[in-house]
C-alpha positions in Angstrom: 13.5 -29.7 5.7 16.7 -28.1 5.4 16.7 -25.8 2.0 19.2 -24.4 -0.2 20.2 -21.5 0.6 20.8 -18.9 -2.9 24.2 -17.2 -3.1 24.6 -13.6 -4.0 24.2 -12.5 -6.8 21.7 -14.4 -7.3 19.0 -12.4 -9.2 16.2 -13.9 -6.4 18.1 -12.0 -3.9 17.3 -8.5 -5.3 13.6 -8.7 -5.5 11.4 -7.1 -3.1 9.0 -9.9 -1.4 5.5 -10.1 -1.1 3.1 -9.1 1.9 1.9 -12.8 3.4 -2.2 -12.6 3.0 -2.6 -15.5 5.4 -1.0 -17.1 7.9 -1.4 -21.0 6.8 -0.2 -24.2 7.3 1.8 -23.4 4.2 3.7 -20.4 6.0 3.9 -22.3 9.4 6.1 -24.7 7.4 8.0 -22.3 5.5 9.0 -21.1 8.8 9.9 -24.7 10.0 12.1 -25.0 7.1 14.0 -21.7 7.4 14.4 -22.5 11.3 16.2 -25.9 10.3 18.1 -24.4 7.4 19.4 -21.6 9.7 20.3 -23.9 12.1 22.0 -26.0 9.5 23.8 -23.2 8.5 24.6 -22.2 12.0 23.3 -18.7 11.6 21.2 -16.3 13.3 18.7 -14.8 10.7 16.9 -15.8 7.6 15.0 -14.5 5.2 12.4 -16.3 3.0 14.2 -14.7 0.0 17.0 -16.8 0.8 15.6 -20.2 -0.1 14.4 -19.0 -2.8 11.0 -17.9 -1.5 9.4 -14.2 -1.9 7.2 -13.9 0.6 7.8 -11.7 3.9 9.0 -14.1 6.1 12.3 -13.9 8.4 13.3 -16.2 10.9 16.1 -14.8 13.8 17.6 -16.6 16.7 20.0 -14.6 18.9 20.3 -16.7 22.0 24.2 -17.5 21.8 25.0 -13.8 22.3 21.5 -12.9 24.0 20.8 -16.1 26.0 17.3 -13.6 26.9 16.2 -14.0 23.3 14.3 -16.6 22.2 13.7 -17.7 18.9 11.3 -15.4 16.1 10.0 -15.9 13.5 8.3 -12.4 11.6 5.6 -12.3 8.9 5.7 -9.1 7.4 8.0 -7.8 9.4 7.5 -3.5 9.5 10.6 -1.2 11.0 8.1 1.2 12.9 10.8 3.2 15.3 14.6 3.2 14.7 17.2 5.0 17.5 20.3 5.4 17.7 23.5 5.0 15.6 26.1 1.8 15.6 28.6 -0.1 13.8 29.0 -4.0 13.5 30.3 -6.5 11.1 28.3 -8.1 9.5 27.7 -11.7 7.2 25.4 -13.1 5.4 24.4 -17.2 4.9 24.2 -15.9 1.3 27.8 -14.4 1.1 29.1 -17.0 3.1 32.6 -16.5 4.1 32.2 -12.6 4.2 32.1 -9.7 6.5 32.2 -6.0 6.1 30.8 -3.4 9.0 28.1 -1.8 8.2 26.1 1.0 10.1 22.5 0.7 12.0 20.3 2.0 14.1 21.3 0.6 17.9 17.6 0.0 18.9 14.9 -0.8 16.8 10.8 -1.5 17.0 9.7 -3.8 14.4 5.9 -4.9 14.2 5.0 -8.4 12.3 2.5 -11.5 12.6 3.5 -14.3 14.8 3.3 -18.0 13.7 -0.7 -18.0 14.2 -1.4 -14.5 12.9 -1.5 -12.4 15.8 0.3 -8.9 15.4 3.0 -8.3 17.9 5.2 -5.4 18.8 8.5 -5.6 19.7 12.1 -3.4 20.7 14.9 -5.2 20.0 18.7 -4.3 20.7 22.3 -5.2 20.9 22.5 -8.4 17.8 18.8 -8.7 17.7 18.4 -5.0 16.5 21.3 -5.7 13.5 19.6 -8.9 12.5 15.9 -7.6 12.5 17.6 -4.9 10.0 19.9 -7.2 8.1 16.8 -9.7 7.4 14.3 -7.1 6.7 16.5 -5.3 4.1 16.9 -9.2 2.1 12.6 -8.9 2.1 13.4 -5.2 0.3 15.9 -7.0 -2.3 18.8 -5.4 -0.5 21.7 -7.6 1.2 24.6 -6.4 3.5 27.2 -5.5 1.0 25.2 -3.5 -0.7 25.8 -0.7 2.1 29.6 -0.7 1.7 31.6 0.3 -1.0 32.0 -0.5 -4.5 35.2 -1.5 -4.4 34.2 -3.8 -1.7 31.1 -5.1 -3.0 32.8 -6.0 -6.7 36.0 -8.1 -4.6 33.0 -9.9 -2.8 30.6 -10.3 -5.9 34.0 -11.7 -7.7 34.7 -14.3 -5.2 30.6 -15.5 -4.8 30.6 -16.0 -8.4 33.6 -18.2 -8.3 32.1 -20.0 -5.1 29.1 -20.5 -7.2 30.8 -21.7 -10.1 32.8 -24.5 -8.2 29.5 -25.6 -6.4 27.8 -26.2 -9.4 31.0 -28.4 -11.0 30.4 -30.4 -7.3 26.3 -30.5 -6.9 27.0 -32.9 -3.8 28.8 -30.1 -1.9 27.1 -29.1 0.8 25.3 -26.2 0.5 
């Protein structure tokens, strides 16, 4: 089932989520969902946050720049090693439209729970590295913008609210 997806600022958006205790059925199709909304939304990562859900959760599919990946889904998802320094620009399903650089660590080694509750280990880089990050900052009740400036971040928060306003006068839009 495809799911809304909340648009910054939403207030949802800047709480920290909660560990999973068990992997369930009920998480297995959490996942599901975000897969399909992601999808939907043509996008490459998802957070659990953004539909509205705050449970550690992210869901990441590189394969159209990194046709080695395959798709992940992360249950409490944990940054255990970061190297390196880069730059890349950077959007966000929940700032849709947007796109500001933002810098982070070039390789990364994130440990989480697969779909049935086994823990895995894994070194991501290139886009996979940036997404792990950029999804695992929305489960900390941070989002991209947040890392650039003020400025920048109050032209952006100006421009969701007014996209969020004219959604709301069209509830059929798609969202």
């Amino acid at each position: 089932m495809v799911r809304d997806i909340l648009i910054w600022p939403d207030p949802i958006l800047k709480q920290k989520a909660k560990p999973v205790t068990k992997v369930d059925d009920s998480i297995r199709a959490l996942v599901k969902d975000m897969f399909e909304t992601m999808y939907a939304a043509d996008g490459v990562g998802l957070a659990a946050p953004q539909v509205g859900v705050l449970q550690r959760v992210i869901v990441l599919d590189t394969t159209p720049r990194q046709p080695d990946a395959k798709p992940l889904a992360m249950i409490n998802p944990e940054l255990i090693a970061l190297e390196g320094e880069t730059t890349y620009t950077e959007g966000c399903l929940s700032i849709p439209g947007e796109s500001e650089d933002v810098d982070r660590a070039a390789v990364v080694t994130v440990k989480y729970l697969d779909v049935d509750g086994n823990e895995q280990t894994l070194r991501c880089d290139e886009l996979l590295a940036i997404a792990v990050q950029h999804e695992t900052d929305h489960l900390n009740g941070t989002v991209f913008v947040d890392h650039v400036s003020t400025l920048k971040r109050e032209f952006i928060r100006k421009r969701m609210k007014r996209l969020k306003a004219s959604r709301e006068q069209t509830p059929s839009a798609s969202r």
